[in-house]
Jmol script that loads the backbone (N, CA, C; Angstrom):
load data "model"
ATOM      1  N   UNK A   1    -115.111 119.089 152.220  1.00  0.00           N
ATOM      2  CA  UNK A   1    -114.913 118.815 150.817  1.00  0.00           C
ATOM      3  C   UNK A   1    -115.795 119.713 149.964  1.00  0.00           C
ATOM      4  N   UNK A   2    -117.119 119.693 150.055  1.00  0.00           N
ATOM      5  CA  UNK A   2    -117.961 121.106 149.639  1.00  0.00           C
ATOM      6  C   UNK A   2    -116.786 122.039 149.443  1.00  0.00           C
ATOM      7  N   UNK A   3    -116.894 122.834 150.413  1.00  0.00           N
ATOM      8  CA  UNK A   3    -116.051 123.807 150.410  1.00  0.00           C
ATOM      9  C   UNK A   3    -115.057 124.238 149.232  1.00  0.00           C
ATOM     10  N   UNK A   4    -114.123 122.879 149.244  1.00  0.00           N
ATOM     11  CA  UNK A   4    -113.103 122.948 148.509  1.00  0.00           C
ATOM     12  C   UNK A   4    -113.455 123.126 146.658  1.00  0.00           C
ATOM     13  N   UNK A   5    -114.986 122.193 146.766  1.00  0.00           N
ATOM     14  CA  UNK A   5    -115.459 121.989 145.576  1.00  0.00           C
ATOM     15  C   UNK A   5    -116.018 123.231 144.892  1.00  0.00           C
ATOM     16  N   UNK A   6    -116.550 123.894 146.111  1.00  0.00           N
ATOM     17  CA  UNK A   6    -117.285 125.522 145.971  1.00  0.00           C
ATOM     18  C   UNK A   6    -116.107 126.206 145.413  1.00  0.00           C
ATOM     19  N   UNK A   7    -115.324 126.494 146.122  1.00  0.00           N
ATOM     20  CA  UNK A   7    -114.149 127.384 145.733  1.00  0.00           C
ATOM     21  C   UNK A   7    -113.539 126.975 144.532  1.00  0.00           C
ATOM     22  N   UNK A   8    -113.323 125.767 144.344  1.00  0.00           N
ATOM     23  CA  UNK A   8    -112.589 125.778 143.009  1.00  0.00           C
ATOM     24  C   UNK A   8    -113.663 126.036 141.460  1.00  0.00           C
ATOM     25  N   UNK A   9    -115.028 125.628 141.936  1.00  0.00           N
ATOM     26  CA  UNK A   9    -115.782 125.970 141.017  1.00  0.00           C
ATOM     27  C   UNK A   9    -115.442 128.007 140.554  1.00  0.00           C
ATOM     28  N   UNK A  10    -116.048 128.179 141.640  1.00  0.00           N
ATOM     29  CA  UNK A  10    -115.658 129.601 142.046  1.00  0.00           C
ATOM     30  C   UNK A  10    -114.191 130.487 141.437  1.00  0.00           C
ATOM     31  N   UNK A  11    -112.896 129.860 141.756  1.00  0.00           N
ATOM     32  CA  UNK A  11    -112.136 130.318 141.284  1.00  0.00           C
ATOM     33  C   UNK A  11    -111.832 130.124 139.763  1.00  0.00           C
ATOM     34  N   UNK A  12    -112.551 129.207 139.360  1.00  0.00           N
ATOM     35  CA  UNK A  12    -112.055 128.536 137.515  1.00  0.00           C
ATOM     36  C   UNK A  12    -111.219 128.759 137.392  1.00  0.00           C
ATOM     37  N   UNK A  13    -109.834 128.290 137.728  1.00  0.00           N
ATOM     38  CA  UNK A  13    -108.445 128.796 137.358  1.00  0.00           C
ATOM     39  C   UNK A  13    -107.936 127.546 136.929  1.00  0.00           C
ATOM     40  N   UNK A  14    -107.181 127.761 135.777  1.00  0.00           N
ATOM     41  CA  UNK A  14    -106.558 126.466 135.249  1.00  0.00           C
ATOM     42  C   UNK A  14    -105.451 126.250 135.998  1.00  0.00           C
ATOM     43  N   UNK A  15    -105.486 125.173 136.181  1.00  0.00           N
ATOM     44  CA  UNK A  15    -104.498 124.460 136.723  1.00  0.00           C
ATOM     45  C   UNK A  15    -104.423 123.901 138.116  1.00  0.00           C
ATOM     46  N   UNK A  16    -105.664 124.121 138.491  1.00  0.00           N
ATOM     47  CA  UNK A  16    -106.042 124.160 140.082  1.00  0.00           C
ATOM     48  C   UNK A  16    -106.500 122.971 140.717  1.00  0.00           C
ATOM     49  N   UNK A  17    -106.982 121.894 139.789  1.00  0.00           N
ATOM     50  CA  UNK A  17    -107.630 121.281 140.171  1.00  0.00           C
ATOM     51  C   UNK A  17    -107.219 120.071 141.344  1.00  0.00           C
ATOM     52  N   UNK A  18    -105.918 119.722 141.345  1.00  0.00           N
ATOM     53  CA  UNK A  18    -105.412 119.248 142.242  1.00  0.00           C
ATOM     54  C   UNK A  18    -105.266 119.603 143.866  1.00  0.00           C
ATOM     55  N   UNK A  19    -104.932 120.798 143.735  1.00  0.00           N
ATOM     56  CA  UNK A  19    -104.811 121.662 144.537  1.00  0.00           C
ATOM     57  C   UNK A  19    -106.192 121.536 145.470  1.00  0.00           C
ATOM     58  N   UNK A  20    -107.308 121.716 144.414  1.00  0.00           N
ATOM     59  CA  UNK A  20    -108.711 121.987 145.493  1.00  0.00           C
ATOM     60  C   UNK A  20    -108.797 120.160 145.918  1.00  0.00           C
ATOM     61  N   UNK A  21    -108.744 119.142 145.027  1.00  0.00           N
ATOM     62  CA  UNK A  21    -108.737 117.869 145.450  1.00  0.00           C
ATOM     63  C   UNK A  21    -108.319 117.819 146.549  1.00  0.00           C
ATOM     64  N   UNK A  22    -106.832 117.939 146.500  1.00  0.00           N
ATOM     65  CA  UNK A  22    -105.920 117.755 148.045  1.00  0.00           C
ATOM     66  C   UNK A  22    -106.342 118.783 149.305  1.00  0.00           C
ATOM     67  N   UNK A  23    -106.842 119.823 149.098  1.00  0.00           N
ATOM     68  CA  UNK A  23    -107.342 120.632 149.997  1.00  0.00           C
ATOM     69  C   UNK A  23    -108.177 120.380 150.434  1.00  0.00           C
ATOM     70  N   UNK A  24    -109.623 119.757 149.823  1.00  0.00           N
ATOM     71  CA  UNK A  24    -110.583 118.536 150.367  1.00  0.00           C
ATOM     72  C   UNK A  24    -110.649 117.534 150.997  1.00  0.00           C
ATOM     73  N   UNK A  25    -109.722 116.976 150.532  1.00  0.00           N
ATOM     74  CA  UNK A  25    -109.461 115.663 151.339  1.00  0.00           C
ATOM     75  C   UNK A  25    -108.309 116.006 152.532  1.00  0.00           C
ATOM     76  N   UNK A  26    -108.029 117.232 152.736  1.00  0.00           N
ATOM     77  CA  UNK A  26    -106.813 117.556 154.107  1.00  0.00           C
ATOM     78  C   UNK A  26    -107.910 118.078 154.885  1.00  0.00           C
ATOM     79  N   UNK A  27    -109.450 118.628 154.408  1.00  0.00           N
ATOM     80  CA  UNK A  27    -109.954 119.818 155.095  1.00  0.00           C
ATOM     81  C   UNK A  27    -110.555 118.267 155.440  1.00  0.00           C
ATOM     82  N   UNK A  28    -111.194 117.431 155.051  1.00  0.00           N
ATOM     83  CA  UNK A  28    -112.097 116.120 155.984  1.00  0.00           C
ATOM     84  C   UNK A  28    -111.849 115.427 156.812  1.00  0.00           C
ATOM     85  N   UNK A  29    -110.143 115.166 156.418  1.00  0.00           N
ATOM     86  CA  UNK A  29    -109.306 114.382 157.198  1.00  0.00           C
ATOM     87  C   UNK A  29    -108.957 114.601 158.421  1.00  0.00           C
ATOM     88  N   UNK A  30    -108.910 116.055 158.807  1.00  0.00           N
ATOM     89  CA  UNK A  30    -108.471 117.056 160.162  1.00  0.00           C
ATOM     90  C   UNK A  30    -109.731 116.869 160.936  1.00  0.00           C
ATOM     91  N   UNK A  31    -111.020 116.165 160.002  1.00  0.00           N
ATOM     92  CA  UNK A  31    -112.307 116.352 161.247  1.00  0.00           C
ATOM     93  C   UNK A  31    -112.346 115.088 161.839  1.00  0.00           C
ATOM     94  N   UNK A  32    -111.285 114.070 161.869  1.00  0.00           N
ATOM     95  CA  UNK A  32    -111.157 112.806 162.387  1.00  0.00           C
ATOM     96  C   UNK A  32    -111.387 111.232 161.428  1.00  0.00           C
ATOM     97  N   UNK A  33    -110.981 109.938 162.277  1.00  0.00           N
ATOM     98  CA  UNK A  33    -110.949 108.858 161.008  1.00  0.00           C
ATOM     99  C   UNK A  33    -112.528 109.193 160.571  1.00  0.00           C
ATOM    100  N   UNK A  34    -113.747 109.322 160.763  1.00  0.00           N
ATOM    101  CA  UNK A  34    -114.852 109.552 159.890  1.00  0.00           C
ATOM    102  C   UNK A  34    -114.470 110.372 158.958  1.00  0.00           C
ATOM    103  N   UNK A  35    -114.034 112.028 158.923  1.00  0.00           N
ATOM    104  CA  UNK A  35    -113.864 112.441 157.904  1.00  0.00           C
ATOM    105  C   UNK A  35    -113.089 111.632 156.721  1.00  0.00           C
ATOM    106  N   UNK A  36    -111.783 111.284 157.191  1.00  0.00           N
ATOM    107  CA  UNK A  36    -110.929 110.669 155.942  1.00  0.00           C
ATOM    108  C   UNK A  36    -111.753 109.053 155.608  1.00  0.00           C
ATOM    109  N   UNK A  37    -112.082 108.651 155.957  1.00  0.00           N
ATOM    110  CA  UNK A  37    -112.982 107.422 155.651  1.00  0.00           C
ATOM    111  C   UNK A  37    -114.124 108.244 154.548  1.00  0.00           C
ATOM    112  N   UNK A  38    -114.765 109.397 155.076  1.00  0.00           N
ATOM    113  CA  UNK A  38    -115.880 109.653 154.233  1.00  0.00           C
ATOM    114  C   UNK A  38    -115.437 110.380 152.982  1.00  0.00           C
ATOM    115  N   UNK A  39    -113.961 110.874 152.902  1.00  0.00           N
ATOM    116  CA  UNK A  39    -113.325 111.652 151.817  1.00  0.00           C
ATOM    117  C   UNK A  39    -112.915 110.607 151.038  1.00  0.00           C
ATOM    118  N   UNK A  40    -112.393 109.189 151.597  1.00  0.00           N
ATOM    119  CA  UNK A  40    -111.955 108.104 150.191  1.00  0.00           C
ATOM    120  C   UNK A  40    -113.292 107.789 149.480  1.00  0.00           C
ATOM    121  N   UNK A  41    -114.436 107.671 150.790  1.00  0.00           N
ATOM    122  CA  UNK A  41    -115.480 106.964 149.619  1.00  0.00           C
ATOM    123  C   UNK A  41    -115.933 107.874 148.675  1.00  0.00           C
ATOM    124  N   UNK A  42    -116.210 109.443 148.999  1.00  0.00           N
ATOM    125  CA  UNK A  42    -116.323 110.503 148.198  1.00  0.00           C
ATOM    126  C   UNK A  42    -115.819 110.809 147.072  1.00  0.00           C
ATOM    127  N   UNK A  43    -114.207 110.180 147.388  1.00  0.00           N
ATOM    128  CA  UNK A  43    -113.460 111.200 146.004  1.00  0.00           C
ATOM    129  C   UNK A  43    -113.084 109.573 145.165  1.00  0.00           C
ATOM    130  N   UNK A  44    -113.022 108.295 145.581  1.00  0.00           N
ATOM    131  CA  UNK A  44    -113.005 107.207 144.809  1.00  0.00           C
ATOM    132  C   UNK A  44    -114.570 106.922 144.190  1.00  0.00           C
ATOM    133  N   UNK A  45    -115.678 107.278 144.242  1.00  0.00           N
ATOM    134  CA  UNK A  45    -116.873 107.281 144.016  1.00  0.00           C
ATOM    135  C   UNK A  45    -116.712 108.498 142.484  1.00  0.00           C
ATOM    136  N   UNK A  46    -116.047 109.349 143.026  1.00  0.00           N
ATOM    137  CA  UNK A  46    -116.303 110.742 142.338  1.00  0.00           C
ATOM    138  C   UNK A  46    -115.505 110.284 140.981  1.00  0.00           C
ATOM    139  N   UNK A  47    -114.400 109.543 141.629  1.00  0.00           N
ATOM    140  CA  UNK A  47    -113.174 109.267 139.919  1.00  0.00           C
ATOM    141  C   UNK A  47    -114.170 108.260 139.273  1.00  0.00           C
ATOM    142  N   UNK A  48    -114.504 107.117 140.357  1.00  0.00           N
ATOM    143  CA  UNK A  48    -115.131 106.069 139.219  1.00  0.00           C
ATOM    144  C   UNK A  48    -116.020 106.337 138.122  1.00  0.00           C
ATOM    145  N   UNK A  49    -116.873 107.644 138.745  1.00  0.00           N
ATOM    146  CA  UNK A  49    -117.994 107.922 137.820  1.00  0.00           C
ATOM    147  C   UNK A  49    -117.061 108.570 136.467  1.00  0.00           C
ATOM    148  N   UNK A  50    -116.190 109.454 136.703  1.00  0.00           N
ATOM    149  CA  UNK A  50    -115.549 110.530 135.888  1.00  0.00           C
ATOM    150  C   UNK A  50    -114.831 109.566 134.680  1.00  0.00           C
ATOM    151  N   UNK A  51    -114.134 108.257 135.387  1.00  0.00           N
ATOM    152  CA  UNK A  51    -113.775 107.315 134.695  1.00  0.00           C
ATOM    153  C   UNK A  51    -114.653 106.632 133.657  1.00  0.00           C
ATOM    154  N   UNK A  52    -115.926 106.493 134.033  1.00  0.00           N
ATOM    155  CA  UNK A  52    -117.137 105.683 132.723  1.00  0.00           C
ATOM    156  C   UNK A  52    -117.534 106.785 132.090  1.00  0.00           C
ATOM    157  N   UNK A  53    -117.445 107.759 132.687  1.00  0.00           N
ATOM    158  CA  UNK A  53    -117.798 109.175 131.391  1.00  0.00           C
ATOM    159  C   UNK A  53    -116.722 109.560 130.228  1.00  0.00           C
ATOM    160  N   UNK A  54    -115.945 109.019 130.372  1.00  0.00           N
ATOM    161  CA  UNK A  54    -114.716 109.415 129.900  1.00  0.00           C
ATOM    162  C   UNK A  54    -113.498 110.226 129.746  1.00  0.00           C
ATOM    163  N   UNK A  55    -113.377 110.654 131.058  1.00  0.00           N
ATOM    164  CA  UNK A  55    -112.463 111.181 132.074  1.00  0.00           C
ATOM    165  C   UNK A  55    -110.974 110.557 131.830  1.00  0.00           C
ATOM    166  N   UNK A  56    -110.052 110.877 131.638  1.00  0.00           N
ATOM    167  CA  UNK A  56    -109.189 110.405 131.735  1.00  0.00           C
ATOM    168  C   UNK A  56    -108.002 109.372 132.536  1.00  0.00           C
ATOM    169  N   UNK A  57    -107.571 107.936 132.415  1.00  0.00           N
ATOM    170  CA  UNK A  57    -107.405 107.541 132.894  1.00  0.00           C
ATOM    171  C   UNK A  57    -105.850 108.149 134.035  1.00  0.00           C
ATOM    172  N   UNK A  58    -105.296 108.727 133.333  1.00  0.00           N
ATOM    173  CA  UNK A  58    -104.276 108.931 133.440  1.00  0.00           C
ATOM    174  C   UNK A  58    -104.858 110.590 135.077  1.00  0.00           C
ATOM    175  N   UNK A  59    -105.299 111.254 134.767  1.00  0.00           N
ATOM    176  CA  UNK A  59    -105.970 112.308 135.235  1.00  0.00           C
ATOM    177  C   UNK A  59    -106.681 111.882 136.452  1.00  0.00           C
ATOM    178  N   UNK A  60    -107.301 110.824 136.218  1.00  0.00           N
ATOM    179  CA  UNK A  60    -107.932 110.376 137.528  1.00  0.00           C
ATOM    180  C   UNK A  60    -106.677 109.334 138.541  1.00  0.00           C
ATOM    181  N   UNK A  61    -105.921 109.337 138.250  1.00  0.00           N
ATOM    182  CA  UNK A  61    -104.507 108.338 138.656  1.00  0.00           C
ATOM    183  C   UNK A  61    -103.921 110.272 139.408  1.00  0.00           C
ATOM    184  N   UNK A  62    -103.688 110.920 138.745  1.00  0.00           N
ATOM    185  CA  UNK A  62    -103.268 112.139 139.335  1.00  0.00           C
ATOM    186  C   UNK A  62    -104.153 112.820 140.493  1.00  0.00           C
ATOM    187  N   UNK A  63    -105.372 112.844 140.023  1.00  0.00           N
ATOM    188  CA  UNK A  63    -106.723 113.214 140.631  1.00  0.00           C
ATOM    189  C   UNK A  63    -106.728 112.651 142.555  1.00  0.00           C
ATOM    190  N   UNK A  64    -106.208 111.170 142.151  1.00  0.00           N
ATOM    191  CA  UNK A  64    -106.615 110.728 143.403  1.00  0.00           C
ATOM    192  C   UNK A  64    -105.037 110.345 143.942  1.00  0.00           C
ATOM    193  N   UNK A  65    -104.282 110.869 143.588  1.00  0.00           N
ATOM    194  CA  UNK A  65    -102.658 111.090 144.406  1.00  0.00           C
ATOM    195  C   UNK A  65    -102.984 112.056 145.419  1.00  0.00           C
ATOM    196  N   UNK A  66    -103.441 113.540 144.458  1.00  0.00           N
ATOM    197  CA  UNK A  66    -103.934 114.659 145.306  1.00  0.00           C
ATOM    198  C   UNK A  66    -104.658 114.562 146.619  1.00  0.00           C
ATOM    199  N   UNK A  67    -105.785 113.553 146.046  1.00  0.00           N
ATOM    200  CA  UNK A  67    -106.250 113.038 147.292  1.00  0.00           C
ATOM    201  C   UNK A  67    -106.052 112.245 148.134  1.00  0.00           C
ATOM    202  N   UNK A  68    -104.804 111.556 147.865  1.00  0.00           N
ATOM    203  CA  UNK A  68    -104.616 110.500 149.325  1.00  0.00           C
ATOM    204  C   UNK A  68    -103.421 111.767 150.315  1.00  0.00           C
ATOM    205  N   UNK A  69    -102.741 112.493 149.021  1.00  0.00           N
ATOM    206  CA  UNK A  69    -102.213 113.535 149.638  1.00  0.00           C
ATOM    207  C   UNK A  69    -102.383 114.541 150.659  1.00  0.00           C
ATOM    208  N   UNK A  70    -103.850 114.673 150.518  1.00  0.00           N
ATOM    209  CA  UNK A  70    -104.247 115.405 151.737  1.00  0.00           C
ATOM    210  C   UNK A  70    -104.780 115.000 152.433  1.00  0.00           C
ATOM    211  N   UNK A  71    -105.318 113.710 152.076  1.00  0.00           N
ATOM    212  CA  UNK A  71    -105.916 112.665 153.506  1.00  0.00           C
ATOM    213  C   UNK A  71    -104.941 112.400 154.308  1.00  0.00           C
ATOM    214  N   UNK A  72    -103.908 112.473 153.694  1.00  0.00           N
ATOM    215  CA  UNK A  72    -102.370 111.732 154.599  1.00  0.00           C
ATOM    216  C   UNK A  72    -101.905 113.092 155.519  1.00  0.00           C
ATOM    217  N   UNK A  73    -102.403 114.624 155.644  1.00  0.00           N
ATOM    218  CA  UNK A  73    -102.607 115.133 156.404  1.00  0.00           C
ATOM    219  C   UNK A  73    -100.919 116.175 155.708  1.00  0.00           C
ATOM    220  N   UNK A  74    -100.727 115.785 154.702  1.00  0.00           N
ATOM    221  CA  UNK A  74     -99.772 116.666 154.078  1.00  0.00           C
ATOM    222  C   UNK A  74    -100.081 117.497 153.637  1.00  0.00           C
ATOM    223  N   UNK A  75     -99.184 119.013 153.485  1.00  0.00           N
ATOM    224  CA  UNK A  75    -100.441 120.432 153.340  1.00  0.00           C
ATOM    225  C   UNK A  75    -100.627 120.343 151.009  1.00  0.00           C
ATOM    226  N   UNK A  76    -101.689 120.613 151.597  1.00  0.00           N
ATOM    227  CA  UNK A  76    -102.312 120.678 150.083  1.00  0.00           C
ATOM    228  C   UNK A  76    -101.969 121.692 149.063  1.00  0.00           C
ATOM    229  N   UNK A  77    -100.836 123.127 149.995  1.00  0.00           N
ATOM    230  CA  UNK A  77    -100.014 124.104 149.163  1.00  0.00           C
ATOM    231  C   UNK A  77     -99.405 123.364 147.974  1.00  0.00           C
ATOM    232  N   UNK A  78     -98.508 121.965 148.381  1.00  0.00           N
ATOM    233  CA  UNK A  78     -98.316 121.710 147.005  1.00  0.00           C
ATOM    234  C   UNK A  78     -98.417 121.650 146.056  1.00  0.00           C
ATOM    235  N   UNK A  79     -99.748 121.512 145.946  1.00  0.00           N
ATOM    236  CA  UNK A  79    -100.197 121.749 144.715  1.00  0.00           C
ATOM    237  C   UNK A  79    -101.034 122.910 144.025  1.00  0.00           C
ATOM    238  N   UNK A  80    -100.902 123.745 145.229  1.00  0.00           N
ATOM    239  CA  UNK A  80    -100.808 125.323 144.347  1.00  0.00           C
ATOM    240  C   UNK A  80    -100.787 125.948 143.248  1.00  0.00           C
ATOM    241  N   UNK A  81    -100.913 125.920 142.452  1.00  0.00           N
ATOM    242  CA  UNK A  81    -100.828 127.019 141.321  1.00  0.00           C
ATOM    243  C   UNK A  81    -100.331 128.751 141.594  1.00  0.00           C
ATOM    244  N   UNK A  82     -99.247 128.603 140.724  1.00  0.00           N
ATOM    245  CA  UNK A  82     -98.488 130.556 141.092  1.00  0.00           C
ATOM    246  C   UNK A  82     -99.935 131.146 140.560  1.00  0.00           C
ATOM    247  N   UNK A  83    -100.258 132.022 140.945  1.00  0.00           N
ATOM    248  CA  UNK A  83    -101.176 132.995 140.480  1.00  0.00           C
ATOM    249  C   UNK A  83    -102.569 132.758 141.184  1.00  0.00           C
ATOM    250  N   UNK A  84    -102.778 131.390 142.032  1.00  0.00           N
ATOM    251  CA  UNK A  84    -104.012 131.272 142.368  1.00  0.00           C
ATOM    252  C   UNK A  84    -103.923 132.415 143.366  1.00  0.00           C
ATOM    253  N   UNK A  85    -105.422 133.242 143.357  1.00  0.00           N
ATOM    254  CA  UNK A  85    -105.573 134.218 144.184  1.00  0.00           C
ATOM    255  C   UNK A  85    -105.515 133.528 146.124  1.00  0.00           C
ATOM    256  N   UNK A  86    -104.874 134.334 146.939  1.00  0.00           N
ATOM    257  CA  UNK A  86    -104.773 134.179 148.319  1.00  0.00           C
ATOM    258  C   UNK A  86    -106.048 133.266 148.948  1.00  0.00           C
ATOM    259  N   UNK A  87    -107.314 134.195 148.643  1.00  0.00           N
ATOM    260  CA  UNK A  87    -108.364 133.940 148.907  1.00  0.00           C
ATOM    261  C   UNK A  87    -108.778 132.346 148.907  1.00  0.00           C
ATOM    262  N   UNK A  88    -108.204 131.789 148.063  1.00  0.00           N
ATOM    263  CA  UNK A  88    -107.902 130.081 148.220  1.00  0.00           C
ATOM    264  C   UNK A  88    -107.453 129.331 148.863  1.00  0.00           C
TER     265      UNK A  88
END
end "model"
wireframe off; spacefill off
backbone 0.3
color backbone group
């Protein structure tokens, strides 16, 4: 999940953010039930906070689709962005 978080910091590309979500939670999930156990508490921890800051409700409902999306071991291309560089 790092990883995913590094890179998308890294790439700043609008529209991406799903994309690196679901790619996080597919890259934890592949390291066995600990990983995907440690990616829900991670990325439901991560919305709740984003949620009392004032994060959007609606955004964090999208936010964490992405992420059950790639916990569920479905590839995280979906949510791609045209133009994101390869290197992603």
């Amino acid at each position: 999940m790092w990883r995913a978080y590094s890179d998308m910091r890294e790439a700043n590309y609008k529209g991406a953010d799903k994309y690196f979500h679901a790619r996080g939670n597919y890259d934890a999930a592949r390291r066995g039930p600990g990983g995907a156990w440690a990616a829900r508490v991670i990325s439901d921890a991560r919305e709740g906070i984003q949620r009392l800051s004032g994060h959007g409700a609606a955004d964090s409902r999208a936010d964490q689709a992405a992420n059950r999306w790639g916990r569920s071991g479905k590839d995280p291309n979906h949510f791609r962005p045209a133009g994101l560089p390869k290197k992603y």
